[in-house]
Structures are given as structure tokens and as C-alpha cells.
LOKOL-312622 format. One record per residue (C-alpha): z, y, x; residue in three letters. Coordinates in steps of 0.25 Angstrom, whole numbers, padded with zeros to 4 digits, always signed. Example, Ala and Ser with C-alpha at 12.3 -4.5 7.8 and 13.67 -1.06 7.14 Angstrom:
+0031-0018+0049ALA
+0029-0004+0055SER
END
This chain:
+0022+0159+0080UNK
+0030+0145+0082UNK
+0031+0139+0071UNK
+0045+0137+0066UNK
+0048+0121+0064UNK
+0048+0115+0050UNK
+0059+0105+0046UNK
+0052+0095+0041UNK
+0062+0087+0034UNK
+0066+0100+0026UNK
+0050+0101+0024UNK
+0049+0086+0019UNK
+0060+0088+0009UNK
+0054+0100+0004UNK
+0042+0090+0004UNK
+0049+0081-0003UNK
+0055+0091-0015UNK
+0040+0095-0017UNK
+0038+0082-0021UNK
+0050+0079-0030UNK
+0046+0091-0038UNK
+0035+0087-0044UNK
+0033+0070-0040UNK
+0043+0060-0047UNK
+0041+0049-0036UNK
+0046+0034-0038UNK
+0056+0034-0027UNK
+0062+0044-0017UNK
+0055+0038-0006UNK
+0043+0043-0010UNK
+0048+0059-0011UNK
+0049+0055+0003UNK
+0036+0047+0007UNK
+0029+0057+0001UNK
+0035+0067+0005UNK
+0032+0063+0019UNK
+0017+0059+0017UNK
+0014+0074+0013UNK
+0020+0077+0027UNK
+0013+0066+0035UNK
-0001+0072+0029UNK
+0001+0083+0037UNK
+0003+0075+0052UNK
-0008+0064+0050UNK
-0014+0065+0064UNK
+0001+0061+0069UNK
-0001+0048+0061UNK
-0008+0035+0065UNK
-0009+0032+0048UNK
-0007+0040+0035UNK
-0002+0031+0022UNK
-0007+0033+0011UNK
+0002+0039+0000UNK
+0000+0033-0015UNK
+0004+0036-0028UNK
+0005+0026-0036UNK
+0008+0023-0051UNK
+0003+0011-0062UNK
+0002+0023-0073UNK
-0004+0038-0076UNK
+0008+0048-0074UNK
+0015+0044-0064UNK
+0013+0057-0055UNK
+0004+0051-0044UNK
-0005+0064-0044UNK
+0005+0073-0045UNK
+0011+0068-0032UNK
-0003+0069-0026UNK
-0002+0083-0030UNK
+0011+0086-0025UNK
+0007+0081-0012UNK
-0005+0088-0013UNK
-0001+0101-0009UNK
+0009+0095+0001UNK
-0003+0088+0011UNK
-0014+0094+0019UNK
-0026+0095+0014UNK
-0026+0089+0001UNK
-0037+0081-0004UNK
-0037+0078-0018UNK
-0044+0067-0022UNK
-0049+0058-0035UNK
-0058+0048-0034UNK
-0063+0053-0019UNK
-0075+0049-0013UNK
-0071+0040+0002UNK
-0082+0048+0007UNK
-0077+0063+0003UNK
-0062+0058+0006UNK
-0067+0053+0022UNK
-0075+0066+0024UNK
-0063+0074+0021UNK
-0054+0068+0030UNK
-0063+0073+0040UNK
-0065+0087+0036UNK
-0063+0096+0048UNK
-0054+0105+0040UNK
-0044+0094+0040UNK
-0040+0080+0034UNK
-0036+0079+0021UNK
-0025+0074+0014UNK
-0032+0064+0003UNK
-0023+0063-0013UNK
-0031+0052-0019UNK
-0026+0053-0033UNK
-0030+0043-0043UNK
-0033+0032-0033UNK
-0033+0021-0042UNK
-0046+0026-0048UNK
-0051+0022-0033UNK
-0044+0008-0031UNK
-0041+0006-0045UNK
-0047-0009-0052UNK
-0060+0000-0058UNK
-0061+0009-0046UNK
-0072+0001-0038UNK
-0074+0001-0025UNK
-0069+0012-0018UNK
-0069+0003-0004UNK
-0073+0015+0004UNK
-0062+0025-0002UNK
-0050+0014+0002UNK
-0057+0011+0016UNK
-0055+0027+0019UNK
-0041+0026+0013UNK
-0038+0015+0021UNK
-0045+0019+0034UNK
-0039+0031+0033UNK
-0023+0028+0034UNK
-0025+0027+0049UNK
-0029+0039+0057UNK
-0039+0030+0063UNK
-0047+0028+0050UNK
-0061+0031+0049UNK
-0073+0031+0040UNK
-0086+0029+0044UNK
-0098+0033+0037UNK
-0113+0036+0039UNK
-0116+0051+0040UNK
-0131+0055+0041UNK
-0145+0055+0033UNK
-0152+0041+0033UNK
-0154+0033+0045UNK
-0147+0044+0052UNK
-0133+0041+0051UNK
-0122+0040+0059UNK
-0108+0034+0057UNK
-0097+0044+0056UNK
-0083+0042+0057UNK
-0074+0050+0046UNK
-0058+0049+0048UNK
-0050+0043+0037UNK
-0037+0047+0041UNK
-0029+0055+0031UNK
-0017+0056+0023UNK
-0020+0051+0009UNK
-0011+0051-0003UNK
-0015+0044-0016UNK
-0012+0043-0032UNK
-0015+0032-0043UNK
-0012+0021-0052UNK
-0010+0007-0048UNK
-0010+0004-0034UNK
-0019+0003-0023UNK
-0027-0007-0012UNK
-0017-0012-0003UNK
-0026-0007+0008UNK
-0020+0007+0005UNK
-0006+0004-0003UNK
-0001-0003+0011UNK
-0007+0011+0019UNK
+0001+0020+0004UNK
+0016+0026+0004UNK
+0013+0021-0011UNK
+0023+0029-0022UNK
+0023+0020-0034UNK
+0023+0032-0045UNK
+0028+0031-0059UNK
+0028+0041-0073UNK
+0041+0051-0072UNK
+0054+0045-0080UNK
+0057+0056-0091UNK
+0069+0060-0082UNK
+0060+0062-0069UNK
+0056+0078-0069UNK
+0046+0084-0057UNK
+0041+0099-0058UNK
+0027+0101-0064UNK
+0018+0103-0052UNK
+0009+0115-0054UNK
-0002+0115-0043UNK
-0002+0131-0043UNK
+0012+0132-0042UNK
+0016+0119-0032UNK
+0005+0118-0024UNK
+0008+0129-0017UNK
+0021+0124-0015UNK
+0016+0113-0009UNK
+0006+0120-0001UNK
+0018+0127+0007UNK
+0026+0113+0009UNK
+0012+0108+0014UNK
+0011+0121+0025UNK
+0023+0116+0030UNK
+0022+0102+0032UNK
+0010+0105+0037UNK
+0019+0115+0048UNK
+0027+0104+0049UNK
+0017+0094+0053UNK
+0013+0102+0064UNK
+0026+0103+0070UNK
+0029+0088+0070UNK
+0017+0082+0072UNK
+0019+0079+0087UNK
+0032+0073+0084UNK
+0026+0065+0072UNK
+0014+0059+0080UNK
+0022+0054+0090UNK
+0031+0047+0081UNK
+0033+0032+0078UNK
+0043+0031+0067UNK
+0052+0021+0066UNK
+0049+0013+0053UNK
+0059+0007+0045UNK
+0063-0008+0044UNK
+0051-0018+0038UNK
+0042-0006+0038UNK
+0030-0010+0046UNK
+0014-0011+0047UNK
+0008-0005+0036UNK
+0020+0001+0028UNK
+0025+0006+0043UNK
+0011+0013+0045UNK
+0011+0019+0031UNK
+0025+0025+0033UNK
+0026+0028+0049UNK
+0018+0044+0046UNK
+0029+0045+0035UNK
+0041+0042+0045UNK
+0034+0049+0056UNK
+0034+0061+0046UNK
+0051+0058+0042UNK
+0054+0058+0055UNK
+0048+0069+0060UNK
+0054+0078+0049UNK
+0068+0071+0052UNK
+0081+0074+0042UNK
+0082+0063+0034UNK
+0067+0060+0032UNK
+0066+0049+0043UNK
+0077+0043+0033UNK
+0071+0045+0020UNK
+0058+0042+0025UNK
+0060+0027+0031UNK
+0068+0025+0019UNK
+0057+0028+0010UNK
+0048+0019+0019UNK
+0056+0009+0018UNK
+0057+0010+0001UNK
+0043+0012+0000UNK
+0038+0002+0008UNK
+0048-0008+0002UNK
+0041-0003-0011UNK
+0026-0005-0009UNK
+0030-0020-0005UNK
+0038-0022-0015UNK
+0023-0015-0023UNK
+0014-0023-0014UNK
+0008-0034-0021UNK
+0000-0037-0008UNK
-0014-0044-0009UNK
-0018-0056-0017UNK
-0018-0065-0008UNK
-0003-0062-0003UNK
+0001-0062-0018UNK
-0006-0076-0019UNK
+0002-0080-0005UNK
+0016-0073-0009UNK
+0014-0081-0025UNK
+0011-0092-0016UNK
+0024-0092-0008UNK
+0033-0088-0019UNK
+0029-0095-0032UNK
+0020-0106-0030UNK
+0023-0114-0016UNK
+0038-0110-0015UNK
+0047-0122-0010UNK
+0035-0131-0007UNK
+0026-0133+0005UNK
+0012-0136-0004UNK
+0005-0134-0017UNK
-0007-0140-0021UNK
-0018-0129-0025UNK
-0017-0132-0039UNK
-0003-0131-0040UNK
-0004-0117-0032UNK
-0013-0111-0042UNK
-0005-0116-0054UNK
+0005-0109-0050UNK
+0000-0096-0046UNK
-0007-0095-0056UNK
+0007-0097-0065UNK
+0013-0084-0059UNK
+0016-0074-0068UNK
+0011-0060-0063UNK
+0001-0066-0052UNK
-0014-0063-0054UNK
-0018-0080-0050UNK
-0019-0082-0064UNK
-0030-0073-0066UNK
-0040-0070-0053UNK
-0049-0061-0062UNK
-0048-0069-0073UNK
-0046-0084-0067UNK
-0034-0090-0061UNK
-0033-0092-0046UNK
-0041-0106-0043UNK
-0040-0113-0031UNK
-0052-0106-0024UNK
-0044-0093-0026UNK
-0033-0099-0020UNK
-0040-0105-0008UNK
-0047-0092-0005UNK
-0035-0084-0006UNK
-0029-0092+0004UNK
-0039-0094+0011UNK
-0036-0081+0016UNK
-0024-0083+0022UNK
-0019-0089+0036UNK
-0010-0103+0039UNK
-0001-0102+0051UNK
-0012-0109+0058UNK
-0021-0097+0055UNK
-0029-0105+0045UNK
-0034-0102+0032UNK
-0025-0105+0019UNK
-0031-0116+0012UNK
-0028-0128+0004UNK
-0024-0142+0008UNK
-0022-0155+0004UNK
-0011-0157-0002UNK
-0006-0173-0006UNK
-0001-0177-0019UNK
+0004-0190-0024UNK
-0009-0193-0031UNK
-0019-0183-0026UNK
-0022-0174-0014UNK
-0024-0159-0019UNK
-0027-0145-0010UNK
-0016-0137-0009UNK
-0008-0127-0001UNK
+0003-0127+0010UNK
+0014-0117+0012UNK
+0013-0119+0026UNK
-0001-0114+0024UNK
+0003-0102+0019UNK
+0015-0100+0025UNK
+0010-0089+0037UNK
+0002-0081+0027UNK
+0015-0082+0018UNK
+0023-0075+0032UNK
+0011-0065+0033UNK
+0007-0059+0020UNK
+0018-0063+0011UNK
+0031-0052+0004UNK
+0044-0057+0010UNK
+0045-0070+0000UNK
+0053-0069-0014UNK
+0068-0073-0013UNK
+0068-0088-0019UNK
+0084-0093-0023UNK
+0087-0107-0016UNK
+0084-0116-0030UNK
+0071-0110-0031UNK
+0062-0119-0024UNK
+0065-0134-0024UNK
+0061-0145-0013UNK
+0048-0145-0010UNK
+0045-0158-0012UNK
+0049-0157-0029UNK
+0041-0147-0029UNK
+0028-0152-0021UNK
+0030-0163-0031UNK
+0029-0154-0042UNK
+0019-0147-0039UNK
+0011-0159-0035UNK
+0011-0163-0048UNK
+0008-0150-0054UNK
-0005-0153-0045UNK
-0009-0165-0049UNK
-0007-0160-0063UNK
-0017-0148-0062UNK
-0025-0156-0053UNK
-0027-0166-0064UNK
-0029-0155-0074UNK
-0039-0149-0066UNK
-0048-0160-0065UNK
END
């Protein structure tokens, strides 16, 4: 008996109210990025790359688990797991009854500052994001062993406090959550009562999946303005998904893209090294062309709000500064390092803004917006600063 076809943007938004009965989420994007991720679970094999879904809040109460719950009866195959094992979380992504769909709740107690090292659990989060990822492990008894491949690839969705290594926050929809306001009221959730509820919505996307899933992997949608590389690999499943439910989801859902994505930049504090290059570029060599290293670390160091003061328990020195850099490319593919730099009565190390100017282009946020009187000529300020050197230099010896 055919099958009659399901209207999947009728079944999204019913998707969608599930959600809203029982999850308070920060913004409406997320009704609809999550409520497309539940729906992508179910057509992985039409997908080059699944992105991780995160739940993330600074306190207790926020309700990161309930919304692991609440998508728990709406994916295939749910795996519930608390402080997992990467071993039994790779072996069940190649059960032969079928791939699971992984809830990591509590994740910070895996990537948290007192977790420990949980290096191999984040390479099978990271290797599996791409269809291609793969574990490899010894199987066998002694000598006799034999390497054996274990796919990664699998839809995973995640809840805990703080945030996460940036390895998997860039591969994350991430939904920043936060405690209910006294006027924000959701249904009670009872497992016994809603599951099943859920259960039935699950069946059907699950119908639906089937129906579309030709259509889906042989799309390539089109992403929306200044969403590209990873965020456009994150989200290109999810539109896949919109389009293929038409209504007004290919809509909502590049709307939501483009909010989110705009989100976890603005979130995205980015490495250590780029905040040192982005402090470098905005508040210490702005309207100049040079500093010397002294006068570079005295004012980094001056920053309210930046960690050089206190590099686990000592302020940034000119080694740390040097290595740091060091890391980092000229336009002439050379390594970032300190020159001379001549003042009136000495010759001191220093940087150049030419130096750092391609790893600036490379690496850097979009700059801060500076108003016309902010800066003045480079020369008053080389001066200036000159003098701050010498000072410090003086000091110092």
C-alpha cells in the first residue's frame, strides 16, 4: 500500500509547537534550528556533515536537559548519555541494528577546567561531524591484533554549563540557555504522558525522511549572504531540510541561520592568540606603525578584562609575547618576530604593524569602529611611546 505524502512543513511546525510547550528557548531562531535538527537526524546518509546541536548555559536551571529530553523522543535511536566512555559511544555508531542518535547532557563534566583529559572523547566528537570520520582502534588478544575501522558519523546533540573547545562549538548550532523569567510558562513535561507524544511526531518524520530523501541529497542549498566555510557546513543539512519541507521554512530557516551565526560571532572569543592579535590591532599599536616590546607589554597588560596580566599567575613577558607570535605569518610568509627598533638614545626590540598586518587580514574580527579624533599622528605618538620605552627600559635594568 503507497504510502500517502506527508506535508513536511505542516509536520515541522507541529515539530516546532512540541518544543514550545515544554522548552523556553532564548530566541525564536532556535524553535526553528532545532526544530529542524530533529528532522535532519532522520536523513544523515543524505548529508556530507551533521552539526552538533549544544545547549548551553553559565548556571543550573536553565533547561538544558529538559530540551535534550524533549528532543529525545523526537530523534532515532536515542542515546542518552552522562559521562560516556568514547569507546562505548564509537562501538554504538556501528551497531548493525542502526546508528544512534547520541544526547550528551552534562558535557561540561567532560570539557570542563577539572575534567582531565578526555582527548579521545572530543576526537570522536570531532571526527564524527563528517560522514567520512572514522575511529581506529586495535581489536584482538596480544600480539594478535589488527586495526579496525569504527565509523564516527552520527547526529549528536549536547547540554552543559560554560562553553565548549572551539574544535566543536565552530562544528555547534549553539542555543545560549537561560533560567525562565517569572512571566515565561511551558507545560510540565511528563515522560509517561509526552513521550509518546513525541514518539508519534518521531514515526512520522521518520515517514517523511523516506519520502524526501532523494530530493534532500541531491540538494545544494543556497546559503545566505556572509554565511561560508564552517558556519555554511554547519547549517547546509538544516537548509537542505527547510527547503525540502517548503512553506515558509526555506524563510525562517536562512533567517535563523543568519541570527545565529551572527550570534556565535558576536560569542566567539576565538583563540589566545587571535585575542592577543585583535588587543594588538585595536588598543595597543592603533595610529602607529611600531612599538617597542616593552611598551607592547605595558600595555596589554593595562587592558581591563584581558588575561596578559595574569598568564597563570604572571603577567605576559616578552618570551610569551615572542612565542605567541611566533606563531604567525608576515606577508612575506615569515615568522612574526621582533625587530630593532631605533630611539633617540637607544636601539630597543620591537614590533611592526607591517609585520602583523596579513595575520591581522587572516585571523582577526572585522576591526572596532574608531571616530576620526581617536588616533593622532603617528609620529606624536611614536614619540610617546618612545619615551614610555626608554622609561620602562630604564626601570628594567
Amino acid at each position: 500500500m503507497t504510502q500517502q505524502p506527508i506535508d513536511g512543513s505542516a509536520l515541522l511546525a507541529e515539530v516546532e509547537a512540541f518544543h514550545r510547550r515544554f522548552n523556553v528557548f532564548p530566541r525564536e531562531a532556535a524553535y526553528v534550528a532545532v526544530a529542524l535538527w530533529d528532522a535532519h537526524a532522520h536523513l544523515l546518509d543524505a548529508f556530507d556533515s551533521t552539526p552538533r546541536l549544544a545547549f548551553l548555559s553559565p548556571e543550573p536551571g536553565s533547561g538544558k536537559s529538559r530540551a535534550l529530553e524533549v528532543v529525545e523522543t523526537l530523534v532515532p535511536r536515542p542515546m542518552l548519555a552522562v559521562n560516556a566512555r568514547a569507546a562505548a559511544l564509537f562501538r554504538s555508531v556501528s551497531d548493525p541494528a542502526g546508528r544512534p542518535t547520541i544526547l550528551f547532557d552534562e558535557i561540561d563534566t567532560v570539557f570542563g577546567p577539572k575534567a582531565g583529559d578526555n582527548e579521545e572523547l572530543r576526537g570522536f566528537l570531532n571526527a564524527g561531524h563528517r560522514r567520512s570520520g572514522v575511529t581506529y582502534r586495535c581489536v584482538g588478544d596480544g600480539g594478535n591484533q589488527t586495526v579496525v575501522e569504527f565509523p564516527s558519523y552520527t547526529a549528536v546533540a549536547v547540554a552543559g554549563l560554560g562553553g565548549l573547545p572551539d574544535t566543536i562549538t565552530t562544528r555547534s548550532v549553539i542555543i545560549r540557555m537561560r533560567r525562565r523569567a517569572r512571566n515565561e510558562h511551558v507545560e510540565p513535561f511528563r515522560a509517561r504522558l509526552h513521550e509518546a507524544e513525541g514518539n508519534q511526531l518521531r514515526d512520522r518524520l521518520a515517514q517523511w525522511a523516506d519520502q524526501v530523501r532523494d530530493d534532500v541529497a541531491g540538494r545544494w542549498p543556497e546559503m545566505p549572504q556572509g554565511v561560508t566555510d564552517r558556519p555554511a557546513d554547519v547549517w547546509e543539512p538544516l537548509l537542505s531540510v527547510a527547503d525540502a519541507a517548503g512553506g515558509d521554512w526555506p524563510e525562517r530557516a536562512r533567517a535563523a541561520c543568519v541570527e545565529l551565526v551572527n550570534a556565535a560571532r558576536a560569542d566567539d572569543k576565538g583563540s589566545i592568540g587571535i585575542r592577543l592579535l585583535t588587543d594588538l590591532r585595536d588598543h595597543v599599536l592603533v595610529g602607529i606603525d611600531r612599538m617597542p616590546t616593552v611598551a607592547v607589554l605595558d600595555r596589554l597588560c593595562a587592558l581591563d578584562e584581558a588575561p596578559w596580566a595574569d598568564m597563570s599567575g604572571r603577567p605576559l613577558d616578552s618570551r610569551g609575547l615572542a612565542k605567541m607570535l611566533g606563531e604567525y605569518m608576515t606577508s612575506d610568509n615569515t615568522p612574526v618576530k621582533a625587530r630593532n627598533i631605533k630611539t633617540a638614545g637607544s636601539v630597543l626590540k620591537g614590533y611592526y604593524v607591517a609585520d602583523l598586518q596579513d595575520a591581522w587580514d587572516r585571523y582577526c574580527p572585522p576591526p572596532l569602529q574608531k571616530s576620526a579624533t581617536s588616533a593622532t599622528s603617528a609620529t606624536s605618538q611614536v614619540s610617546g611611546l618612545e619615551k614610555v620605552a626608554e622609561d620602562l627600559f630604564t626601570s628594567a635594568t
